[in-house]
C-alpha positions in Angstrom: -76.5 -30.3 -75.2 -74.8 -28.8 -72.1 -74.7 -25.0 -71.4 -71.9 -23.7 -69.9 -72.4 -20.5 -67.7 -69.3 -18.5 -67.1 -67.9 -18.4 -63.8 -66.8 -15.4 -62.1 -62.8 -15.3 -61.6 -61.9 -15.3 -57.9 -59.2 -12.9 -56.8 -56.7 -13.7 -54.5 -56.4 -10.5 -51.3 -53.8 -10.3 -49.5 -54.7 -8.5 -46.2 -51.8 -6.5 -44.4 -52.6 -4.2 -41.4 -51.1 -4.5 -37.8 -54.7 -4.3 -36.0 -56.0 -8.0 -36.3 -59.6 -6.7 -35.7 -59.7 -4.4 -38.9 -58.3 -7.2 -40.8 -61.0 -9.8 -39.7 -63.2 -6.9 -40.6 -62.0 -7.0 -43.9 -62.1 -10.7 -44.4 -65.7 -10.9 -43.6 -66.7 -7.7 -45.8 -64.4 -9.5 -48.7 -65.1 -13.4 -48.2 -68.8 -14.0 -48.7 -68.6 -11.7 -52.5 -68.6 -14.3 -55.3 -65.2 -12.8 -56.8 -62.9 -12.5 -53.9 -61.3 -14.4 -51.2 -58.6 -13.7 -48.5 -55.5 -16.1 -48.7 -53.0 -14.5 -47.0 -52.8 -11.7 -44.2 -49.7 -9.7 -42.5 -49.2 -8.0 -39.2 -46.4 -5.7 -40.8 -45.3 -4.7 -44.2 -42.3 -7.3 -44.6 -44.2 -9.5 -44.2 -46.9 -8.2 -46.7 -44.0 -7.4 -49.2 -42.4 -11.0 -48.7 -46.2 -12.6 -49.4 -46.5 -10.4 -52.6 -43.3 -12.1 -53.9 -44.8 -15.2 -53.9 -46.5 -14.2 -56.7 -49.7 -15.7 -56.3 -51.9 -12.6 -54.7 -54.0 -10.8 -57.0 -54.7 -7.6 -54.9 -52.6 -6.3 -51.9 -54.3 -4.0 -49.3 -52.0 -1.9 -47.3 -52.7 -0.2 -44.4 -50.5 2.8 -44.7 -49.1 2.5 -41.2 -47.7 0.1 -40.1 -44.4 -1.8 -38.2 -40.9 -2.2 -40.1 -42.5 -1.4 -43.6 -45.3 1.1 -44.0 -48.0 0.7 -46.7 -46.7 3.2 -49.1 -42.8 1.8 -48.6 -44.6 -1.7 -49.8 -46.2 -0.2 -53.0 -42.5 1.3 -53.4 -40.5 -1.4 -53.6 -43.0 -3.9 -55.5 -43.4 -1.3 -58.4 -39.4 -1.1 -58.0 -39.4 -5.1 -58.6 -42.1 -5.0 -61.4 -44.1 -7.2 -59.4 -47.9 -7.2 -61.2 -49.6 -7.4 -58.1 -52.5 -4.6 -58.1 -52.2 -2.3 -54.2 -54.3 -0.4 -52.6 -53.6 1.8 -49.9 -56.1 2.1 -46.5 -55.6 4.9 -44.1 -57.0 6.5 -41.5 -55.0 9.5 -42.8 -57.0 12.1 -44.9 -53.8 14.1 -45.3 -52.9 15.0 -49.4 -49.4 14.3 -48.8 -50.0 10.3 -48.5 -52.7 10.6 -51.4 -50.1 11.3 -53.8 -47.3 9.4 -52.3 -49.3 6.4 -52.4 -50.1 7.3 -56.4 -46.6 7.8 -56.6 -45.7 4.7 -55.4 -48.1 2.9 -57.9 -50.6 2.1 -55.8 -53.8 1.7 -57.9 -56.2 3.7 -55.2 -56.3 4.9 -51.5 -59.2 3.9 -49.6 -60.0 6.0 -46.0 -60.8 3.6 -43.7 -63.6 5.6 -42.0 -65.5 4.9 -45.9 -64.1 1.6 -45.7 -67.1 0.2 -45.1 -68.9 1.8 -48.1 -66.0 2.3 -50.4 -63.6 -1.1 -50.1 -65.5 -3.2 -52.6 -66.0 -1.1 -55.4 -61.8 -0.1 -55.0 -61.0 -3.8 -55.0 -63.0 -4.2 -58.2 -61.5 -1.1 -59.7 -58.1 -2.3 -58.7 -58.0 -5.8 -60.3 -59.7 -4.5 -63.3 -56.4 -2.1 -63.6 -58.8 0.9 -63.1 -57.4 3.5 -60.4 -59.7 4.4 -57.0 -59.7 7.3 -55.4 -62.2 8.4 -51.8 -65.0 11.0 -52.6 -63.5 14.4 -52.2 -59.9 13.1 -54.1 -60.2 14.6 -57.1 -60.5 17.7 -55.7 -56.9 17.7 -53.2 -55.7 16.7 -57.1 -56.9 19.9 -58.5 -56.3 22.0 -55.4 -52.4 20.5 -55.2 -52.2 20.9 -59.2 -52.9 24.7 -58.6 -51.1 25.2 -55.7 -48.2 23.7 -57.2 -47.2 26.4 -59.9 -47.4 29.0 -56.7 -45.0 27.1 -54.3 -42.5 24.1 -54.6 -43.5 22.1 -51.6 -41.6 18.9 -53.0 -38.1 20.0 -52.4 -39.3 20.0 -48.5 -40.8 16.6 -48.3 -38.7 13.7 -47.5 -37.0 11.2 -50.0 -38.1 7.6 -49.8 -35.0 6.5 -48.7 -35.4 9.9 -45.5 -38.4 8.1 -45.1 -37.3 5.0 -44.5 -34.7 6.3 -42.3 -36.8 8.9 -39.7 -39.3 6.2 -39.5 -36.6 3.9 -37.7 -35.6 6.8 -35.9 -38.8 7.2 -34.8 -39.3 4.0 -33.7 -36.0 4.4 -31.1 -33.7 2.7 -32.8 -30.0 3.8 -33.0 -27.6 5.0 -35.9 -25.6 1.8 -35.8 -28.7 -0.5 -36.0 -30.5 1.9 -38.2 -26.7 1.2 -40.6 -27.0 -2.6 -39.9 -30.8 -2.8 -40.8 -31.0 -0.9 -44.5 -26.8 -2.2 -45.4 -25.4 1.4 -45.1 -22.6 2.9 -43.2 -23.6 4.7 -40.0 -21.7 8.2 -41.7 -24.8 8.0 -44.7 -27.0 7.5 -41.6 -26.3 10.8 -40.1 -25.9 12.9 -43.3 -29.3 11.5 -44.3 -30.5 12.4 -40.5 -28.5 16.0 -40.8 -30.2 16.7 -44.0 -33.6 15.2 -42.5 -33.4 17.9 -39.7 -32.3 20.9 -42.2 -35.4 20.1 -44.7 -38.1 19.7 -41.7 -36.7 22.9 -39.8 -36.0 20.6 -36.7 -33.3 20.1 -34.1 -33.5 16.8 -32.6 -34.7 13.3 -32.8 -37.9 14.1 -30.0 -39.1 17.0 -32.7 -38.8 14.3 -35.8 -40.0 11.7 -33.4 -43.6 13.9 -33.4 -43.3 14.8 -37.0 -43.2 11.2 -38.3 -46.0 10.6 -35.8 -48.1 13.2 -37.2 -47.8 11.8 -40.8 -48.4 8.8 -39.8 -45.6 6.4 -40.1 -45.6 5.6 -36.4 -48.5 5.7 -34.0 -48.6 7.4 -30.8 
């Protein structure tokens, strides 16, 4: 009579951060565990949302900065396409703002990279097991914010996705007429969205945003 043990199901990573040395730290922290192994990695996030498409990736790590696409613009638009692919979100970034945009998003947890090291493993396992991750010390920005929230409306002063999408490129140097070419909208919804960019962040010029989107995060210095 045979016995049949039962096997442990291998998950499919994904692996998308533009620094190759954290992602080969990754690989060798994810390879040698018995349920997981890295098939695919990106340098920026079109490339990590055009893998993801595929179809065949059972987790997708994000980093939450990164070139053309940032981490949390990834989670965006895969929960927009209903793709089934579990994310999670790595930053360097202990900033509340990103903790809840990245839960907005649909991002199943946000790992800080400087816990990384003691943290990745048990979020991937929460993750595929469709069981949300959050870093030690989360649950308490949750409260704090919850509290905070019936005393001031931040919200209404925090960029839309799509402002986002558009100070990031602006950030990055790029012009109104590429910035038009590049997301398929006239160079007029451009500027309003620039206009109304500079209104909402109480700023006057494309340096000052320039320095805001770097503090958040979506660029690097």
């Amino acid at each position: 009579m045979t016995m049949h043990t039962p096997t442990t199901r291998i998950s499919r990573v994904l692996l998308a951060d533009d620094h190759t040395l954290l992602r080969q730290g990754m690989k060798m922290m994810l390879d040698p565990q018995p349920d997981f192994t890295v098939v695919a990695e990106a340098a920026d996030g079109a490339q990590a949302l055009d893998r993801i498409n595929h179809g065949d990736i059972d987790l997708a790590i994000l980093d939450i900065t990164m070139p053309r696409m940032t981490g949390l613009q990834v989670a965006r638009e895969v929960s927009q396409r209903k793709l089934p692919t579990p994310m999670l979100i790595l930053s360097m970034h202990d900033n509340e703002q990103y903790l809840f945009e990245a839960l907005k998003a649909g991002a199943a947890g946000y790992v800080h990279k400087s816990m990384a090291d003691r943290d990745l493993l048990n979020a991937c396992r929460a993750a595929v097991r469709g069981e949300p991750f959050l870093y030690p010390g989360a649950m308490s920005t949750i409260i704090r914010e919850y509290v905070q929230r019936g005393q001031a409306n931040e919200g209404d002063r925090l960029p839309t996705p799509r402002e986002e999408e558009i100070l990031k490129l602006i950030a990055e140097g790029h012009s109104g007429k590429e910035i038009a070419e590049m997301l398929f909208i006239s160079p007029k919804t451009v500027e309003r969205h620039r206009a109304n960019l500079l209104e909402k962040l109480g700023m006057k010029d494309r340096l000052e945003l320039t320095r805001y989107a770097i503090r958040v995060g979506l660029i690097e210095p």
